[in-house]
KEDO-427714 format. One record per residue (C-alpha): residue in three letters; x, y, z. Coordinates in pm, whole numbers, plus 50000, padded with zeros to 5 digits. Last residue first. Layout:
Ala|X|Y|Z
...
***
This chain:
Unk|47863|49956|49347
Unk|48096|49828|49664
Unk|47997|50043|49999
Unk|48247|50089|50264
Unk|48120|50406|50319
Unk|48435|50564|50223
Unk|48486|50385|49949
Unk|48148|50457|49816
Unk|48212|50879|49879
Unk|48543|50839|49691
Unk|48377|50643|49392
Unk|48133|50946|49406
Unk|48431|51199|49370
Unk|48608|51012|49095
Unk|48922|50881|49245
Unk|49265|51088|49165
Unk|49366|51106|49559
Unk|49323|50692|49565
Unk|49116|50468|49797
Unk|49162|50054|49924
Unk|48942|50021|50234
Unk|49104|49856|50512
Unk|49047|49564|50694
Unk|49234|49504|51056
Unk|49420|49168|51112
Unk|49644|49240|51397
Unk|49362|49451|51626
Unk|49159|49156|51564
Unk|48774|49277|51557
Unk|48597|49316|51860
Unk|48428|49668|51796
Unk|48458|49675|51458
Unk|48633|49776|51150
Unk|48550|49764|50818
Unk|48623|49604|50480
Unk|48818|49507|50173
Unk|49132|49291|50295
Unk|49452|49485|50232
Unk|49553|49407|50563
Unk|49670|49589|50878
Unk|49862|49490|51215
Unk|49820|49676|51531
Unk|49987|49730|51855
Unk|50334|49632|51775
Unk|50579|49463|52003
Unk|50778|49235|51850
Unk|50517|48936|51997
Unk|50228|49060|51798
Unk|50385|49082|51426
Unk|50573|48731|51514
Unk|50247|48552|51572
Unk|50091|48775|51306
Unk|50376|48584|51079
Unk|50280|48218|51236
Unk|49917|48266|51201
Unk|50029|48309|50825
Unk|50056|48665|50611
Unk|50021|48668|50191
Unk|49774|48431|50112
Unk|49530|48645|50301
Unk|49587|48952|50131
Unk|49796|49177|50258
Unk|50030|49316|49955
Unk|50325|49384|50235
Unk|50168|49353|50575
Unk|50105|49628|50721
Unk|50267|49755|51068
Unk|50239|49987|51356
Unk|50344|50040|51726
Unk|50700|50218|51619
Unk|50821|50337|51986
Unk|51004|50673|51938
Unk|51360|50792|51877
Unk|51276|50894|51538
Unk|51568|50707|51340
Unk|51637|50423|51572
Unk|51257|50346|51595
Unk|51245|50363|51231
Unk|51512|50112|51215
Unk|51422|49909|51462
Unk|51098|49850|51344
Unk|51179|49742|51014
Unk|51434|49492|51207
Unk|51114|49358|51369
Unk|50933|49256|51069
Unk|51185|49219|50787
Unk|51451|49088|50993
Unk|51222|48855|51158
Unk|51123|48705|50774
Unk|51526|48711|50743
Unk|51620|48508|51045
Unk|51355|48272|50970
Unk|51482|48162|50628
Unk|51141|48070|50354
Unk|51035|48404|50274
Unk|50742|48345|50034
Unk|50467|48389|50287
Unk|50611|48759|50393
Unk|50551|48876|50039
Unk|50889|49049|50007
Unk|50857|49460|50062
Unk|51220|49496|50112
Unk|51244|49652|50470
Unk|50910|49576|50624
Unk|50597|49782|50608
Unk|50645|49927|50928
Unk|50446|50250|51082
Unk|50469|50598|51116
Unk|50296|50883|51260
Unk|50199|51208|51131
Unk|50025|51444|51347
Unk|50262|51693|51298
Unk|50720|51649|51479
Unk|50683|51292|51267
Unk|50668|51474|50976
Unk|51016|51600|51027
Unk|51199|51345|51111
Unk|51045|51179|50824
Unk|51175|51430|50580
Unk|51529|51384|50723
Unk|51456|51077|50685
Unk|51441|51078|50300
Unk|51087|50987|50177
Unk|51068|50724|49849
Unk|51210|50832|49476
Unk|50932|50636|49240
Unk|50866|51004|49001
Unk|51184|51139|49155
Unk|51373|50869|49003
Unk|51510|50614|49151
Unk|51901|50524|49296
Unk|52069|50230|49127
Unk|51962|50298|48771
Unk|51758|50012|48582
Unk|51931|49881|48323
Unk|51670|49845|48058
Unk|51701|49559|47782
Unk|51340|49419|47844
Unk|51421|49107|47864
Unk|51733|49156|48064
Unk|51520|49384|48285
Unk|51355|49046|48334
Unk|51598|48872|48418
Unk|51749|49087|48681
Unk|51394|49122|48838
Unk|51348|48717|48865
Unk|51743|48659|48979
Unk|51653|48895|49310
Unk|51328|48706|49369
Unk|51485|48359|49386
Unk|51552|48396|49713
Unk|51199|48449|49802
Unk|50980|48211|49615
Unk|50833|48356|49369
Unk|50412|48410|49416
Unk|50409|48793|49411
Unk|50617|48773|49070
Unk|50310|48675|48887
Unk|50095|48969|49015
Unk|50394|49193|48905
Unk|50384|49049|48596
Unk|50031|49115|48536
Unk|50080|49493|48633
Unk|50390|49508|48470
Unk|50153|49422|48143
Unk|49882|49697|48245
Unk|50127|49992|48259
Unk|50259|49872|47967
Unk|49911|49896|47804
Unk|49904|50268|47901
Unk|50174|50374|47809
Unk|50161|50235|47492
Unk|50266|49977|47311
Unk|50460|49667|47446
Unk|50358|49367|47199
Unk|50368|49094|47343
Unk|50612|48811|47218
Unk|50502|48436|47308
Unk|50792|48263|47357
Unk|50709|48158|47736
Unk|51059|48285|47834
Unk|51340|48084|47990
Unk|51583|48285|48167
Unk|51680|48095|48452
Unk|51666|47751|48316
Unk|51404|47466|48361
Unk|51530|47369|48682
Unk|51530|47722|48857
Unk|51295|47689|49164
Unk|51056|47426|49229
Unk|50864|47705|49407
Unk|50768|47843|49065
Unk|51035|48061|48834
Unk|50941|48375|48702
Unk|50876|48328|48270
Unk|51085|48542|48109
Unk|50885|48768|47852
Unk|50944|48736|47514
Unk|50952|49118|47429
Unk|50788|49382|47151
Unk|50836|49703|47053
Unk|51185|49723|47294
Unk|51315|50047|47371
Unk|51203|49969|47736
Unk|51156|50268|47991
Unk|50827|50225|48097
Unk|50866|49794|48171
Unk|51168|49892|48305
Unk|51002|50172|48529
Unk|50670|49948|48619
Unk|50864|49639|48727
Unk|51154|49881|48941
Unk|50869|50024|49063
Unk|50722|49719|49186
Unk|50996|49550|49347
Unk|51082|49962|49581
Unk|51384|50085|49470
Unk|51675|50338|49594
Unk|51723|50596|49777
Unk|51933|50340|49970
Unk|51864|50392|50373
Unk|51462|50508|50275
Unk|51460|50236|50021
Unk|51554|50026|50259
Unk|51254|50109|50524
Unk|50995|50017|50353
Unk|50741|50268|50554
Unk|50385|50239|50715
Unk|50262|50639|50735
Unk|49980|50640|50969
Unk|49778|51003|50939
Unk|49599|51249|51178
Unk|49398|51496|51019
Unk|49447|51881|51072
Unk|49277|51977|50746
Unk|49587|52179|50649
Unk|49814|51919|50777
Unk|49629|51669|50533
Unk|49708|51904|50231
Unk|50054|51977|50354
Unk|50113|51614|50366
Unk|49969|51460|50034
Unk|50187|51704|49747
Unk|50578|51706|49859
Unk|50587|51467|50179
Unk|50327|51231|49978
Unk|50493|51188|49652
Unk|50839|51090|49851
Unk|50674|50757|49861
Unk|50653|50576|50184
Unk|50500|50215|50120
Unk|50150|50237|50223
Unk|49938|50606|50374
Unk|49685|50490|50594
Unk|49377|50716|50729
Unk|49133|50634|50983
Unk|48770|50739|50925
Unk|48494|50762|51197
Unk|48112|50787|51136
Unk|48025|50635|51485
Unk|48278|50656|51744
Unk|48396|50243|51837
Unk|48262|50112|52178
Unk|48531|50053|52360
Unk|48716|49708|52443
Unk|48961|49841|52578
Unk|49218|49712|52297
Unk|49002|49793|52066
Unk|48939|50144|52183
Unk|49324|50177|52235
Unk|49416|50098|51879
Unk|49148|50325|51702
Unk|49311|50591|51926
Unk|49648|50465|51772
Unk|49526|50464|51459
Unk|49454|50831|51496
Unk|49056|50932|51431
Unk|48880|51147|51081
Unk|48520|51202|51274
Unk|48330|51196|50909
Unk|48070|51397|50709
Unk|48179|51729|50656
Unk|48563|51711|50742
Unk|48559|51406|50561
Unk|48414|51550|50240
Unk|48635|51836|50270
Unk|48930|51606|50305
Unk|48831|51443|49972
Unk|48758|51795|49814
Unk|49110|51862|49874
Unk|49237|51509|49758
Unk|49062|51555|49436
Unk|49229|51923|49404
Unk|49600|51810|49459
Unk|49746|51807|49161
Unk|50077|51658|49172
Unk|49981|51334|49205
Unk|49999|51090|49520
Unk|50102|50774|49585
Unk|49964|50488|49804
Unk|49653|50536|49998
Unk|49456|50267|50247
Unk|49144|50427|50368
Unk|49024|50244|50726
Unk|48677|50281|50766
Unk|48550|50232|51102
Unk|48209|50029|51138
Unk|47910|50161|51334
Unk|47809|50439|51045
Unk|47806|50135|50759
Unk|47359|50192|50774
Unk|47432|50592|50821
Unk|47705|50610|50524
Unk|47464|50375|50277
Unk|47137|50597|50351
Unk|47375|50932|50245
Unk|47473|50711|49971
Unk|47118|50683|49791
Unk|47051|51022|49812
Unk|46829|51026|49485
Unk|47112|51231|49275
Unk|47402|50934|49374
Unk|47143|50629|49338
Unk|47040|50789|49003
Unk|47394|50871|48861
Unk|47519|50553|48990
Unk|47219|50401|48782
Unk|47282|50630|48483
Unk|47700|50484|48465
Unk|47535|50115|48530
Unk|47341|50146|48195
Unk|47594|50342|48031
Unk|47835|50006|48060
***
């Protein structure tokens, strides 16, 4: 509304966030990126923004002041990089290297072995890529599994449209497929790429394409370092066989490990929301040996907090600049 567009204006022009950054100064914001675009000017004025304002810290530092017990640095900034897009060796990297700031890559890993898909993009590309005008759309099946047939749709056709709006329906699908069961995840995508009539190539495209490891390898040589973010991407809560959930947790981490020849201390939990990780899963988070665990819960960090249930602060290279400077603080307009 123009009313609340004139008030940001106003609590922008009268210095309003300057107040907000020295009241949030005690907490550490953790900025959780995903992809990046080619143009790179919103992220450059980002990092000059940090530079200015903020102390941008490792995780790992972050790590060993909780784990002392140390007071936290006032005004400090930790940035996380999800899922391990190609999009950030080829635009984000050289822009953070410039700026000298440490970052904490958490990476799928199959993907990486595959060059193949991550869920989500798959969702987004067929959804993209369809022919179709209009589709029934399957509906994913529940936690009762497949009684009522595995293809049955909710006959109601959408209407596909633009860009734009199929952007926003793989969205809601994607939010629906979050909550199917595990080993019927597989059969969910098929189905609905039958819907949609795509056939989704084996490896992606260089818009969803993640890192290679050669590109890794190299990274990890700068002040990048690199976490787990499991192998698949499941939502660990749905993933009902123990051998796999520890597969996607610790055999993450052996991977990478195998791949740099270095510990792997860090991992997120795929989507992170509360619903999505147990007391059981952090159980298994702490005892394979990482340091740290994130979330996508909104928030800081502080002295005291859980190192295996850290907040983060959700943030995006094409952000307006004053949504930028909110996120940062922490601070929800």
């Amino acid at each position: 509304m123009w009313y609340r567009q004139i008030s940001r204006q106003l609590f922008h022009g009268c210095g309003g966030i300057q107040a907000v950054r020295w009241l949030r100064r005690k907490g550490v914001t953790i900025l959780m990126y995903h992809k990046f675009p080619a143009d790179l000017a919103m992220l450059e004025s980002q990092c000059r923004y940090l530079r200015k304002y903020y102390q941008v810290i490792s995780l790992g530092r972050l790590s060993q002041l909780l784990r002392n017990g140390d007071p936290l640095p006032d005004w400090s900034v930790v940035i996380t990089v999800d899922d391990g897009h190609g999009s950030f060796y080829h635009y984000a990297y050289p822009v953070f290297a410039k700026f000298d700031f440490p970052v904490t890559v958490y990476l799928t890993t199959r993907p990486l072995d595959t060059r193949g898909w991550l869920w989500f993009d798959r969702v987004a590309y067929a959804f993209l890529t369809s022919r179709r005008q209009e589709v029934d759309l399957p509906n994913p099946p529940s936690a009762e599994g497949m009684a009522s047939g595995p293809r049955q749709t909710a006959h109601n056709p959408m209407a596909l449209g633009s860009r734009d709006r199929r952007l926003g329906l793989a969205e809601q699908y994607m939010e629906l497929m979050k909550v199917v069961p595990d080993k019927y995840f597989s059969l969910c995508l098929k189905n609905l790429e039958l819907s949609l009539g795509v056939q989704v190539p084996d490896e992606a495209p260089q818009e969803w394409v993640a890192l290679s490891w050669d590109e890794v390898r190299l990274m990890a040589r700068d002040k990048v370092e690199f976490g787990a973010h499991s192998v698949t991407h499941p939502i660990l809560t749905q993933v009902e066989e123990q051998a796999q959930l520890y597969e996607e947790i610790v055999g993450s981490k052996n991977k990478i490990e195998a791949e740099l020849d270095k510990p792997v201390l860090h991992f997120a939990y795929p989507n992170g929301q509360p619903q999505d990780f147990s007391p059981s899963i952090v159980k298994i988070v702490r005892d394979a040996g990482y340091e740290t665990s994130v979330t996508t819960i909104r928030g800081q960090v502080f002295k005291g907090d859980d190192p295996f249930l850290l907040r983060r602060i959700s943030c995006g290279a094409e952000l307006p600049f004053h949504q930028f400077q909110n996120h940062v603080a922490a601070f929800r307009t």
